[in-house]
PyMOL Python script that loads the backbone (N, CA, C, O; Angstrom):
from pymol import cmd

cmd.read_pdbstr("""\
ATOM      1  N   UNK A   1      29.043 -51.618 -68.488  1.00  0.00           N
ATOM      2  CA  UNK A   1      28.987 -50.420 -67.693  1.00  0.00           C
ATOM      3  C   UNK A   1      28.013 -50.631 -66.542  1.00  0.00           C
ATOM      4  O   UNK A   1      26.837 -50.921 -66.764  1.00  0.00           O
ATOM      5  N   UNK A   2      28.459 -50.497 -65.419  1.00  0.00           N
ATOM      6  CA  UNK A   2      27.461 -50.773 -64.013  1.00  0.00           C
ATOM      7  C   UNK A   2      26.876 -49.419 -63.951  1.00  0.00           C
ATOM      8  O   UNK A   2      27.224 -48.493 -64.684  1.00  0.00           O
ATOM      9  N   UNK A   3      25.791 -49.341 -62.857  1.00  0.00           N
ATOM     10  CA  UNK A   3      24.875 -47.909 -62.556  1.00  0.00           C
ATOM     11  C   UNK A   3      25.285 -46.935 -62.278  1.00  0.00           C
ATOM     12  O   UNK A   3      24.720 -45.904 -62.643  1.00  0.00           O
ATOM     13  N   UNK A   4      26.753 -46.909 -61.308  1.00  0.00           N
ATOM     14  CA  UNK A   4      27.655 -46.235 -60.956  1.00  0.00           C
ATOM     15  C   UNK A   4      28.348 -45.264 -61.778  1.00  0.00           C
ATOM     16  O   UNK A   4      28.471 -44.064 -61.535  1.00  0.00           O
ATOM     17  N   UNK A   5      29.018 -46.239 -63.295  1.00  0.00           N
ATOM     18  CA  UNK A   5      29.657 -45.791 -64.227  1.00  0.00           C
ATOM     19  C   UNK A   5      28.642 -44.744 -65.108  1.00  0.00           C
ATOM     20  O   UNK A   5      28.947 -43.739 -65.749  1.00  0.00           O
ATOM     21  N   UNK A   6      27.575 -45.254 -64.929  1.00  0.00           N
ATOM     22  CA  UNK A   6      26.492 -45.020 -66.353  1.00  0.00           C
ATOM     23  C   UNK A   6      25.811 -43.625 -65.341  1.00  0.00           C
ATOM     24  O   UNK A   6      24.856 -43.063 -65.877  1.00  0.00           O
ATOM     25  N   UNK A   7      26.174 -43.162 -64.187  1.00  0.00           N
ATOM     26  CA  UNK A   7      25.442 -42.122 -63.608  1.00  0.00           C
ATOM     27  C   UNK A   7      26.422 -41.128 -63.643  1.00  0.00           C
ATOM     28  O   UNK A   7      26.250 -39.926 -63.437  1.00  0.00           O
ATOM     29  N   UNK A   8      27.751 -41.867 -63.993  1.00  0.00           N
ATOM     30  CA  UNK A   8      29.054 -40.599 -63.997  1.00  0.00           C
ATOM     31  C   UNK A   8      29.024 -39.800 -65.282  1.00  0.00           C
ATOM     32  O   UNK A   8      29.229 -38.602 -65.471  1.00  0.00           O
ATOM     33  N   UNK A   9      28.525 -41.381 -66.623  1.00  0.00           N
ATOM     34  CA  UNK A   9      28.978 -40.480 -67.527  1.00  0.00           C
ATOM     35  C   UNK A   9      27.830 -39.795 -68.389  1.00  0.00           C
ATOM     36  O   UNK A   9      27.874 -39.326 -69.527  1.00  0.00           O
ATOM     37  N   UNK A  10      26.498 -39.919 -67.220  1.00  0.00           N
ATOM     38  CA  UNK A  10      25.305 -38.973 -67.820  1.00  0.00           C
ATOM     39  C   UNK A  10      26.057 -37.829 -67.359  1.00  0.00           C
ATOM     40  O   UNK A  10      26.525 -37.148 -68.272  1.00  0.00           O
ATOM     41  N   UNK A  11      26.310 -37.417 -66.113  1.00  0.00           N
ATOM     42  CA  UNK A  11      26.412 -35.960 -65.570  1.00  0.00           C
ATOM     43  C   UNK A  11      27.513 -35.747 -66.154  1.00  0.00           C
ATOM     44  O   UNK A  11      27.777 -34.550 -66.039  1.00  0.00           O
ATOM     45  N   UNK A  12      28.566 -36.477 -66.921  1.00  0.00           N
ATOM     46  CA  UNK A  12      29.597 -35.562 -67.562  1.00  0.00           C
ATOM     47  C   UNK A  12      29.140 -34.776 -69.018  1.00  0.00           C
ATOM     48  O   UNK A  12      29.632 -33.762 -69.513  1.00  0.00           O
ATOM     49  N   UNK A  13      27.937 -35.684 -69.547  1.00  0.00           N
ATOM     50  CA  UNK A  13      27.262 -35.148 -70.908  1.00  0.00           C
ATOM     51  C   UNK A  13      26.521 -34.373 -71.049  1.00  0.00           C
ATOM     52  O   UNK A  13      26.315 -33.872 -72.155  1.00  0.00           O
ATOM     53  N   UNK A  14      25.593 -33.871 -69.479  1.00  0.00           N
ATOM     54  CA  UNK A  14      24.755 -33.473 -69.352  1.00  0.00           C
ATOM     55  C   UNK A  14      25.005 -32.227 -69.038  1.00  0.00           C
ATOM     56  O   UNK A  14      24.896 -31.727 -67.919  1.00  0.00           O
ATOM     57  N   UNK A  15      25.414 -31.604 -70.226  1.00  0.00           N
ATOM     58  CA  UNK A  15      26.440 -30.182 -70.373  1.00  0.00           C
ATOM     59  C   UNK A  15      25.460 -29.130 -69.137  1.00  0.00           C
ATOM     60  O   UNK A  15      25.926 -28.687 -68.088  1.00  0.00           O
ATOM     61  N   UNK A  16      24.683 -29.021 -69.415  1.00  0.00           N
ATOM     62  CA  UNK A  16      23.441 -27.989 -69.402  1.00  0.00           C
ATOM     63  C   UNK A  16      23.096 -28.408 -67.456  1.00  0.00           C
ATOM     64  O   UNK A  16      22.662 -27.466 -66.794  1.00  0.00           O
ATOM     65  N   UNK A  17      23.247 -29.345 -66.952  1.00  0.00           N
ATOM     66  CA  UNK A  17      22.605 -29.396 -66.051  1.00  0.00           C
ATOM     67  C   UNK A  17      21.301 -29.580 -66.189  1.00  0.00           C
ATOM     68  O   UNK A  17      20.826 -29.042 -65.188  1.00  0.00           O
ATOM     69  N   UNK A  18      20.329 -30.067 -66.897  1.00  0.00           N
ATOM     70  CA  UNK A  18      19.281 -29.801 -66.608  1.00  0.00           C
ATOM     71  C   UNK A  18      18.382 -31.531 -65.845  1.00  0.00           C
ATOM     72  O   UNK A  18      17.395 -31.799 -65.160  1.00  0.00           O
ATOM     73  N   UNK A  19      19.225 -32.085 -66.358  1.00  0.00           N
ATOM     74  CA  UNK A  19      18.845 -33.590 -65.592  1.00  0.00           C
ATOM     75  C   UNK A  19      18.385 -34.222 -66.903  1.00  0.00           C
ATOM     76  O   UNK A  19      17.737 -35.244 -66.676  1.00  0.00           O
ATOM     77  N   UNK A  20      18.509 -33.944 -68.201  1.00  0.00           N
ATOM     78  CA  UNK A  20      18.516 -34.807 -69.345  1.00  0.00           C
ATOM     79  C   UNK A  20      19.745 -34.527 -70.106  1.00  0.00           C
ATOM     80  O   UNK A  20      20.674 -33.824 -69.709  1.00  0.00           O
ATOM     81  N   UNK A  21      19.646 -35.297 -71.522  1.00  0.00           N
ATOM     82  CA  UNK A  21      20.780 -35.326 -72.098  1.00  0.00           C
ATOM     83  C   UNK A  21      20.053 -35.526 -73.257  1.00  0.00           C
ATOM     84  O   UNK A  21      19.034 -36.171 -73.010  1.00  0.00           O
ATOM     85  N   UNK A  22      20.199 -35.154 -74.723  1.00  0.00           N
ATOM     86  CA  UNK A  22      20.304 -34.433 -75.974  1.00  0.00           C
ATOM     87  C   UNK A  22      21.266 -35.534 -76.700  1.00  0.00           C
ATOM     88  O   UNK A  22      22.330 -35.923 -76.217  1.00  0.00           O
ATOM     89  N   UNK A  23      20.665 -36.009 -78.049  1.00  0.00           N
ATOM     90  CA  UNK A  23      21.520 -36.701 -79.085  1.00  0.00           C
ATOM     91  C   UNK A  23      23.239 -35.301 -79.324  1.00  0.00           C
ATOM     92  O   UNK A  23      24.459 -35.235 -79.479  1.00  0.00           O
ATOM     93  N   UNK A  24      22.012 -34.536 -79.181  1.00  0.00           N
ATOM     94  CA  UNK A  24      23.321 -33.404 -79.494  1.00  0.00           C
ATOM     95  C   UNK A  24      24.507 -33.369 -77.908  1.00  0.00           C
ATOM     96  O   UNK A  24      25.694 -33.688 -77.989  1.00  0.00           O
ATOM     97  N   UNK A  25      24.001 -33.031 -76.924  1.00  0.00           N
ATOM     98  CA  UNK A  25      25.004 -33.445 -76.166  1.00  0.00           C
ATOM     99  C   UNK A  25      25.811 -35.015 -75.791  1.00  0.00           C
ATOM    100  O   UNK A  25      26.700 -35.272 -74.980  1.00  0.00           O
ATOM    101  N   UNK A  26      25.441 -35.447 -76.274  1.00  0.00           N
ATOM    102  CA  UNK A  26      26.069 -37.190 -76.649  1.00  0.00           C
ATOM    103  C   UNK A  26      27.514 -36.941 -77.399  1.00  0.00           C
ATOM    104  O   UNK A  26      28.696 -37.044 -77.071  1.00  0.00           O
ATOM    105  N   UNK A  27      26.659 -36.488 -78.792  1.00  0.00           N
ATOM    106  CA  UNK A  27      27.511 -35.844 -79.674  1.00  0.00           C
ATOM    107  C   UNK A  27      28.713 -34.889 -79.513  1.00  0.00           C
ATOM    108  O   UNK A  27      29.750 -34.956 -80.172  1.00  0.00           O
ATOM    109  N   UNK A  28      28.457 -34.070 -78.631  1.00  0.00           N
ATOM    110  CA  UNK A  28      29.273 -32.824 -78.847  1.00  0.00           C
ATOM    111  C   UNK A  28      30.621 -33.615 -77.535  1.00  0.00           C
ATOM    112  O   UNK A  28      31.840 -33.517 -77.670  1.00  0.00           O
ATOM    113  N   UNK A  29      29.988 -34.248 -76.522  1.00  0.00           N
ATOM    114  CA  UNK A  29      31.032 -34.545 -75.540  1.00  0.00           C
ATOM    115  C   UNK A  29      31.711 -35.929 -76.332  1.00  0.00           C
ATOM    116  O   UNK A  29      32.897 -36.069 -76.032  1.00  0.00           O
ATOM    117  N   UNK A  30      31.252 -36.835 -77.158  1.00  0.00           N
ATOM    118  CA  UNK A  30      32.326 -37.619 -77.580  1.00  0.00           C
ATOM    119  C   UNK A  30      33.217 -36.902 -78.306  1.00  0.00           C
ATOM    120  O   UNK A  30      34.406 -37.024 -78.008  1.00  0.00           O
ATOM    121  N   UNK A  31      32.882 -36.119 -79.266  1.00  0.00           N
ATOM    122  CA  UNK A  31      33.799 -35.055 -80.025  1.00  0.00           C
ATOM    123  C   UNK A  31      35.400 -34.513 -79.451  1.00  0.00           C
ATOM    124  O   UNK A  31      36.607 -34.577 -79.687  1.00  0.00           O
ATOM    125  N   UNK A  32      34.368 -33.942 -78.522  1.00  0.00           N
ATOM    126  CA  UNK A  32      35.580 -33.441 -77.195  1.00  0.00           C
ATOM    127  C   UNK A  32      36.357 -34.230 -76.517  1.00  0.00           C
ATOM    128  O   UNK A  32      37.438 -33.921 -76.016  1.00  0.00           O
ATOM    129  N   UNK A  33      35.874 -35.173 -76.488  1.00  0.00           N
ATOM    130  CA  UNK A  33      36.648 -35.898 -75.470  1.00  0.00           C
ATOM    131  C   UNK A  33      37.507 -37.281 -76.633  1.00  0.00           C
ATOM    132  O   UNK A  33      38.054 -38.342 -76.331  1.00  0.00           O
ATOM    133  N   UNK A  34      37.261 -36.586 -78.029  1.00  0.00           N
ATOM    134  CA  UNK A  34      37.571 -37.624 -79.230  1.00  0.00           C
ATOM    135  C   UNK A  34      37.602 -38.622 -79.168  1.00  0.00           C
ATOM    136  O   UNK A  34      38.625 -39.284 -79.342  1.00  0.00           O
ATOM    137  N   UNK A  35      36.169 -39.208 -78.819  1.00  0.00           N
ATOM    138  CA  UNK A  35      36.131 -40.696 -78.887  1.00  0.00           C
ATOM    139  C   UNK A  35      34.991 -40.769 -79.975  1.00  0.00           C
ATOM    140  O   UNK A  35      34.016 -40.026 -80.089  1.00  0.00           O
ATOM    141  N   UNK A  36      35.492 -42.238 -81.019  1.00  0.00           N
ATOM    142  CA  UNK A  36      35.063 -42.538 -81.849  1.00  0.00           C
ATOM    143  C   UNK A  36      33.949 -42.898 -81.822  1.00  0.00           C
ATOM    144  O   UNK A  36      33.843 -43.368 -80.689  1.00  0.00           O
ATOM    145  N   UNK A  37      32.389 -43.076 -82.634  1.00  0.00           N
ATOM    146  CA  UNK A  37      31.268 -44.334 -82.532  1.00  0.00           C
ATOM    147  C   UNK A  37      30.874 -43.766 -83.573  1.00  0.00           C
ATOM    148  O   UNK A  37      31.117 -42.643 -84.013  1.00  0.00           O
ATOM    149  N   UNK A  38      29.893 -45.065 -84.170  1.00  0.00           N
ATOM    150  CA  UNK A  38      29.122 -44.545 -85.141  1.00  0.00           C
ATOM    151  C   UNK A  38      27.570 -43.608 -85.006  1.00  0.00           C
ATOM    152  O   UNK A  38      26.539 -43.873 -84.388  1.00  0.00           O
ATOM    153  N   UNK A  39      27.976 -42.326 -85.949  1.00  0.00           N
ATOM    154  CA  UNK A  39      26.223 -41.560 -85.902  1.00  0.00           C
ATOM    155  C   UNK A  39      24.852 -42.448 -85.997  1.00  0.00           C
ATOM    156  O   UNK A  39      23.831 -42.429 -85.311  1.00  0.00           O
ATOM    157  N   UNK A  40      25.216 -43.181 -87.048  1.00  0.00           N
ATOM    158  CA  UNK A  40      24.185 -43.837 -86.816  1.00  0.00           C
ATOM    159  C   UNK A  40      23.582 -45.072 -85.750  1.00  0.00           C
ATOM    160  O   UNK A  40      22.392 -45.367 -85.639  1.00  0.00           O
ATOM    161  N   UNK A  41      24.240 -45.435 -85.322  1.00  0.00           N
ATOM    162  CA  UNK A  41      24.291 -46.178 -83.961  1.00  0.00           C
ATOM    163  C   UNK A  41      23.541 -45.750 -83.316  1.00  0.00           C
ATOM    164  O   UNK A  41      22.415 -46.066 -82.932  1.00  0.00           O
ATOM    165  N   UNK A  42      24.599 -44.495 -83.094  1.00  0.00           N
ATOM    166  CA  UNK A  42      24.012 -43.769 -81.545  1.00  0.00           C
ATOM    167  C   UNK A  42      22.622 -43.103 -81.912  1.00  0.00           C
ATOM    168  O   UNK A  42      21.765 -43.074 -81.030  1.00  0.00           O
ATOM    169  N   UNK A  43      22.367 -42.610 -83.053  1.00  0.00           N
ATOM    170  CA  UNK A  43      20.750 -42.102 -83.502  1.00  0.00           C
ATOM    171  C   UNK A  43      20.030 -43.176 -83.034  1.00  0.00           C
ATOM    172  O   UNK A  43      19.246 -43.009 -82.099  1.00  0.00           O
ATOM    173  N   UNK A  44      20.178 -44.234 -83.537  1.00  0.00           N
ATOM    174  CA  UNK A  44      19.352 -45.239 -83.377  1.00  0.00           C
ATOM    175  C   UNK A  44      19.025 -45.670 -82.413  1.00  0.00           C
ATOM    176  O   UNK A  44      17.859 -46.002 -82.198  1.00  0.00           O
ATOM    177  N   UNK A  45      20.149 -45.797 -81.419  1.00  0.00           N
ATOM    178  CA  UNK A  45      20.143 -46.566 -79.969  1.00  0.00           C
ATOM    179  C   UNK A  45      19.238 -45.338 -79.221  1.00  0.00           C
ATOM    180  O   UNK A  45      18.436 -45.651 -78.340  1.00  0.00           O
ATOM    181  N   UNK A  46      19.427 -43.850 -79.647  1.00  0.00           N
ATOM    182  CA  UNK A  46      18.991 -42.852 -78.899  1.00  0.00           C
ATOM    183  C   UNK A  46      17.201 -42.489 -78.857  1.00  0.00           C
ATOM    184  O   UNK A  46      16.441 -42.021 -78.010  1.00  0.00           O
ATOM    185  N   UNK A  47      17.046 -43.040 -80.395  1.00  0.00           N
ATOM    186  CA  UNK A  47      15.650 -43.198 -80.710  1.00  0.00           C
ATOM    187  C   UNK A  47      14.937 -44.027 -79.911  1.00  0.00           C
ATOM    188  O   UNK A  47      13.810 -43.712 -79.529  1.00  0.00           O
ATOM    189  N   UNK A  48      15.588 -45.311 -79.533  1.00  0.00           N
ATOM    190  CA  UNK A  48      14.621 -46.335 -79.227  1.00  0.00           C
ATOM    191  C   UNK A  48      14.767 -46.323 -77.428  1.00  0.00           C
ATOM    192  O   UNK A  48      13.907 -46.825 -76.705  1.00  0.00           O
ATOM    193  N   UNK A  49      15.804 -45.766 -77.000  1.00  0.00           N
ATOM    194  CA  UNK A  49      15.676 -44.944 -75.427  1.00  0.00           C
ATOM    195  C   UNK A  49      14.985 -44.466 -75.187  1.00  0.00           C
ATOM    196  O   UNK A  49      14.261 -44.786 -74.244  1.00  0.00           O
ATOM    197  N   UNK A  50      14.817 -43.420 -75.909  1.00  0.00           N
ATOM    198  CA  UNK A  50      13.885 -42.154 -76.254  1.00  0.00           C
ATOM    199  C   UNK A  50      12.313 -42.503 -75.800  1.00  0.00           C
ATOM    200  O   UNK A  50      11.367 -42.120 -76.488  1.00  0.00           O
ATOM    201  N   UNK A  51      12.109 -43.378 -74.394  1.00  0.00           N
ATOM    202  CA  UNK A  51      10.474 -43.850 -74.640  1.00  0.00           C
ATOM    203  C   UNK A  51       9.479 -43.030 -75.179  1.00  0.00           C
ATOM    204  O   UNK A  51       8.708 -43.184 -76.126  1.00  0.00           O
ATOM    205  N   UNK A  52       9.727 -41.773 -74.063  1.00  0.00           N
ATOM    206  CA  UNK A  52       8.190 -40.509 -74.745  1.00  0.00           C
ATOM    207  C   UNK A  52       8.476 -39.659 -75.925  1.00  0.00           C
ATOM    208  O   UNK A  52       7.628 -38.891 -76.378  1.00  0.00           O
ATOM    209  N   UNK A  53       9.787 -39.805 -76.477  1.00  0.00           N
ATOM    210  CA  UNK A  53       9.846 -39.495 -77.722  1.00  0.00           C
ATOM    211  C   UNK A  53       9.897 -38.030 -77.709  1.00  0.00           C
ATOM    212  O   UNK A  53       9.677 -37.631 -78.853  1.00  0.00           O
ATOM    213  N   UNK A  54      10.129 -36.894 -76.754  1.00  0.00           N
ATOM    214  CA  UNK A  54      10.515 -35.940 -76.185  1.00  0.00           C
ATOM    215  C   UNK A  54      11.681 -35.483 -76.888  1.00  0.00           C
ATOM    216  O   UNK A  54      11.779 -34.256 -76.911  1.00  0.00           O
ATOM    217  N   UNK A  55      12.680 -36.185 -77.524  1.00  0.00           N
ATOM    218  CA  UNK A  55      14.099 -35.845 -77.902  1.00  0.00           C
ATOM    219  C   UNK A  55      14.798 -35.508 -77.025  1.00  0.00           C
ATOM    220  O   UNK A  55      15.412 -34.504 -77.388  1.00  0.00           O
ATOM    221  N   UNK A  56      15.179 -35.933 -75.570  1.00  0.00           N
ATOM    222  CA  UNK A  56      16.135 -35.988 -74.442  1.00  0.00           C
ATOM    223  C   UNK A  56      16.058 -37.289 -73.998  1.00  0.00           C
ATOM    224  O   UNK A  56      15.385 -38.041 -74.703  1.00  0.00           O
ATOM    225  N   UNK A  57      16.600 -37.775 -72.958  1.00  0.00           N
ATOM    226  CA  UNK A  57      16.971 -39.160 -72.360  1.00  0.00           C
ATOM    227  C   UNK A  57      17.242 -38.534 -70.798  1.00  0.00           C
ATOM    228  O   UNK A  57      18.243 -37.899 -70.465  1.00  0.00           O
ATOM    229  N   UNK A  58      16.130 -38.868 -69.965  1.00  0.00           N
ATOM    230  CA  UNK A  58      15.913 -38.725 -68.661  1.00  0.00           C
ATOM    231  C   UNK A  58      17.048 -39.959 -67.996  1.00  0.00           C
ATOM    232  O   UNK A  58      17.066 -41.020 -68.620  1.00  0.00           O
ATOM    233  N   UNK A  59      17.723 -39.875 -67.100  1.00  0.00           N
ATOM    234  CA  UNK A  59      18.497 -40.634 -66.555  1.00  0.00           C
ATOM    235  C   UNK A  59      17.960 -41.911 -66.289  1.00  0.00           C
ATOM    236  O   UNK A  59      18.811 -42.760 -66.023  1.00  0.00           O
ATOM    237  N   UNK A  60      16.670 -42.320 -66.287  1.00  0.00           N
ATOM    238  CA  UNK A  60      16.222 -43.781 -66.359  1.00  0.00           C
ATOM    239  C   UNK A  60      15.991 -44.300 -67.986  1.00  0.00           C
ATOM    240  O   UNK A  60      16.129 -45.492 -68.262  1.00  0.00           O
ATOM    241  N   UNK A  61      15.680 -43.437 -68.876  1.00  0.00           N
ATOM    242  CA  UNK A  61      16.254 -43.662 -70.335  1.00  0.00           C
ATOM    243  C   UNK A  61      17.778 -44.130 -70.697  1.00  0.00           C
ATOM    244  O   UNK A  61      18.234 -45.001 -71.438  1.00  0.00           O
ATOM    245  N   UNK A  62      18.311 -43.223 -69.898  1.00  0.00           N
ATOM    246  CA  UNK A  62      19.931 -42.969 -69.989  1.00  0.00           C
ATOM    247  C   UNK A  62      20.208 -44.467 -70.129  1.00  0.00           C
ATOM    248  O   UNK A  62      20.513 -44.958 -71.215  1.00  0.00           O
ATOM    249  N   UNK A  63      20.059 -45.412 -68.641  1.00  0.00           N
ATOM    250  CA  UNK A  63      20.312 -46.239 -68.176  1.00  0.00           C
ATOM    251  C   UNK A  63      20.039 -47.606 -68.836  1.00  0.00           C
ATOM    252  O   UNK A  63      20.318 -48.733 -68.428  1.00  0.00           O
ATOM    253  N   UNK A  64      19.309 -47.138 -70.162  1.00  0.00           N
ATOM    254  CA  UNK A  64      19.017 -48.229 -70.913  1.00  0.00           C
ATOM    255  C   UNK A  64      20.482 -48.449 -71.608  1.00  0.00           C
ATOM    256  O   UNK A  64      20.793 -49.637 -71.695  1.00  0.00           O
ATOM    257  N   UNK A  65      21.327 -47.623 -72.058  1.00  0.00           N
ATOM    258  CA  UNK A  65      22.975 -48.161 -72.339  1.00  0.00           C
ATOM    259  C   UNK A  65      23.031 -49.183 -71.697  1.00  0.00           C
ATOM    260  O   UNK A  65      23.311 -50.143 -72.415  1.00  0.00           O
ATOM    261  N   UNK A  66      22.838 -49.525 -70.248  1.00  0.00           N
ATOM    262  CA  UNK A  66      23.258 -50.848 -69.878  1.00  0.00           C
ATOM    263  C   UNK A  66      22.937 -52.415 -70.222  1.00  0.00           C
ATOM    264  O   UNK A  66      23.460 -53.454 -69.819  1.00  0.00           O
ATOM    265  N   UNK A  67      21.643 -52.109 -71.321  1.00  0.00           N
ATOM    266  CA  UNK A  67      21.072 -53.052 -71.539  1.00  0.00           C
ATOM    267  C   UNK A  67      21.447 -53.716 -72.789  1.00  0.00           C
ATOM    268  O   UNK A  67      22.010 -52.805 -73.396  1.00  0.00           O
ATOM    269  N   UNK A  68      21.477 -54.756 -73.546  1.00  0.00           N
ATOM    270  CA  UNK A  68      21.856 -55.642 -74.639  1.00  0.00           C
ATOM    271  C   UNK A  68      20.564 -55.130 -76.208  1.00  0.00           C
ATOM    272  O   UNK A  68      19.334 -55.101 -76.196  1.00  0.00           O
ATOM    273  N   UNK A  69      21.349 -54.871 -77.125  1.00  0.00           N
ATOM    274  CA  UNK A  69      22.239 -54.331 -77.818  1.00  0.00           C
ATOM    275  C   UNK A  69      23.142 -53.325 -77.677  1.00  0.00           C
ATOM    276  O   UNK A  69      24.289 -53.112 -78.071  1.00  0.00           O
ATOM    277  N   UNK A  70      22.301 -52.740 -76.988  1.00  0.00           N
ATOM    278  CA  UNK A  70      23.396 -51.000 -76.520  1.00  0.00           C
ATOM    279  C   UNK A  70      24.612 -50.819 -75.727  1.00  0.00           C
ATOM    280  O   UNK A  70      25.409 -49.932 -76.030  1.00  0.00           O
ATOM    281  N   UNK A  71      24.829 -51.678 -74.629  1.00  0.00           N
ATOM    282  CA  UNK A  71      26.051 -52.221 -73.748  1.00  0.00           C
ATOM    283  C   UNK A  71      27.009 -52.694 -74.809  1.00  0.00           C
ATOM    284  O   UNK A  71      28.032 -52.023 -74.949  1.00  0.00           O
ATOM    285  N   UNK A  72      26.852 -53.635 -75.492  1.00  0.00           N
ATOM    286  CA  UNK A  72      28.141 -53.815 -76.157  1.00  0.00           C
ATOM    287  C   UNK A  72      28.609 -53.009 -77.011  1.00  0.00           C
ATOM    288  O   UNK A  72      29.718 -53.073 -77.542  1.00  0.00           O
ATOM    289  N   UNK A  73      27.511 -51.960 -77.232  1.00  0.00           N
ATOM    290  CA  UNK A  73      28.039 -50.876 -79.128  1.00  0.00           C
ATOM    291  C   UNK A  73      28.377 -49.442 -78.386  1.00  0.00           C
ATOM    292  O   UNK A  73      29.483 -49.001 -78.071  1.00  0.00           O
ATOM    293  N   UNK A  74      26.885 -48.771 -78.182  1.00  0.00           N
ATOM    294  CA  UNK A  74      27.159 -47.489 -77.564  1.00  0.00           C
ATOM    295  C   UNK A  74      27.487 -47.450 -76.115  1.00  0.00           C
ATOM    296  O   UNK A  74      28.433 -46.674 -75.983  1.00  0.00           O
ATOM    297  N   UNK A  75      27.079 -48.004 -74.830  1.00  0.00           N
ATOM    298  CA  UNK A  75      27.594 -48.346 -73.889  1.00  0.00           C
ATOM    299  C   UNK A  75      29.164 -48.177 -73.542  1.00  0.00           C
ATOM    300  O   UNK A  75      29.770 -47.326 -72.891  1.00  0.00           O
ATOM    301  N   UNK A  76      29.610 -49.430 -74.298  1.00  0.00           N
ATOM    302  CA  UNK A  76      31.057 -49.638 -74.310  1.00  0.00           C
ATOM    303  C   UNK A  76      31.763 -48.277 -74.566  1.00  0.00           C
ATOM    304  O   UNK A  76      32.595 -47.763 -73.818  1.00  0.00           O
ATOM    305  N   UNK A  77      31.245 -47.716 -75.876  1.00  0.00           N
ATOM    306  CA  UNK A  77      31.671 -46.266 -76.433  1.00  0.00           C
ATOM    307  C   UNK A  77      31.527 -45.199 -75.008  1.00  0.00           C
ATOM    308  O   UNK A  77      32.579 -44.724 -74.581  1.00  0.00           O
ATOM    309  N   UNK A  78      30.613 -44.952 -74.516  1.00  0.00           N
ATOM    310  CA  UNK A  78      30.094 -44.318 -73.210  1.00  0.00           C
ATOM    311  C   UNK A  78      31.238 -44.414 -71.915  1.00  0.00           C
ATOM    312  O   UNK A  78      31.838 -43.596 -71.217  1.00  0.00           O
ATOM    313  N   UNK A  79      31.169 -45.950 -72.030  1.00  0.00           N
ATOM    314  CA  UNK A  79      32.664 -45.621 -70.852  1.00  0.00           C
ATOM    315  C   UNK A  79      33.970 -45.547 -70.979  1.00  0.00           C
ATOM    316  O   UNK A  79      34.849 -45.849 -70.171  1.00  0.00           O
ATOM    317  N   UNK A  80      34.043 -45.112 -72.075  1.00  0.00           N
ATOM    318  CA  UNK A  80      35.821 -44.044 -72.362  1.00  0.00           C
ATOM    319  C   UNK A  80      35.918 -42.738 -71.584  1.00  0.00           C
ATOM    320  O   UNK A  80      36.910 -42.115 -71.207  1.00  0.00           O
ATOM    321  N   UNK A  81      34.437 -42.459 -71.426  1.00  0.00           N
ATOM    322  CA  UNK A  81      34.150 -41.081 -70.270  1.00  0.00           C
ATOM    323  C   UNK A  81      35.034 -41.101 -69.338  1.00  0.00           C
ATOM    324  O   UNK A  81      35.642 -40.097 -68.966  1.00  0.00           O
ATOM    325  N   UNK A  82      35.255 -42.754 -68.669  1.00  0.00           N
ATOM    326  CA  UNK A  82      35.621 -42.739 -67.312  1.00  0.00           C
ATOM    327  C   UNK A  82      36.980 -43.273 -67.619  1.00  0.00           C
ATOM    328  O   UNK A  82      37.602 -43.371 -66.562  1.00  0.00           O
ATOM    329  N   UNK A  83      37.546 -43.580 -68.438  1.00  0.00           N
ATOM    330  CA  UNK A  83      38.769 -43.842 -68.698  1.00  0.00           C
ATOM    331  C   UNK A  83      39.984 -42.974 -68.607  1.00  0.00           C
ATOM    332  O   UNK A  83      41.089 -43.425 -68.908  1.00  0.00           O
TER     333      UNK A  83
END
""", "prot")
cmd.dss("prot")
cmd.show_as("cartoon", "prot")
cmd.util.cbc("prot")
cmd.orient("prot")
């Protein structure tokens, strides 16, 4: 997923507008948009994004999907957004 892709499919998750994004809005838009991944994955991958530990993912958090482990598991999962 390039910066491009990964900035489309924060603002499609980012139900609320508020300029973060929520394990729960992760959640609720794969649902909707019925794409598969594992909970625990994405907890995990979301935890260790998570730098200040806040429980949201600021769009430079976000952007850690692009990085290795997360690009190939949740990443990959992430750009069905744009599919």
């Amino acid at each position: 997923m390039n910066t491009v892709q990964l900035d489309h499919a924060f603002n499609i998750i980012d139900a609320n507008r508020n300029g973060y994004v929520t394990l729960s809005e992760i959640t609720s838009a794969l649902e909707v948009h019925q794409i598969a991944l594992d909970a625990g994955s994405l907890d995990t991958a979301f935890r260790e994004l998570d730098k200040d530990g806040d429980g949201r993912l600021s769009r430079a958090e976000f952007s850690g999907f692009q990085l290795e482990p997360y690009n190939s598991s949740v990443g990959t999962t992430l750009a069905k957004f744009l599919a």
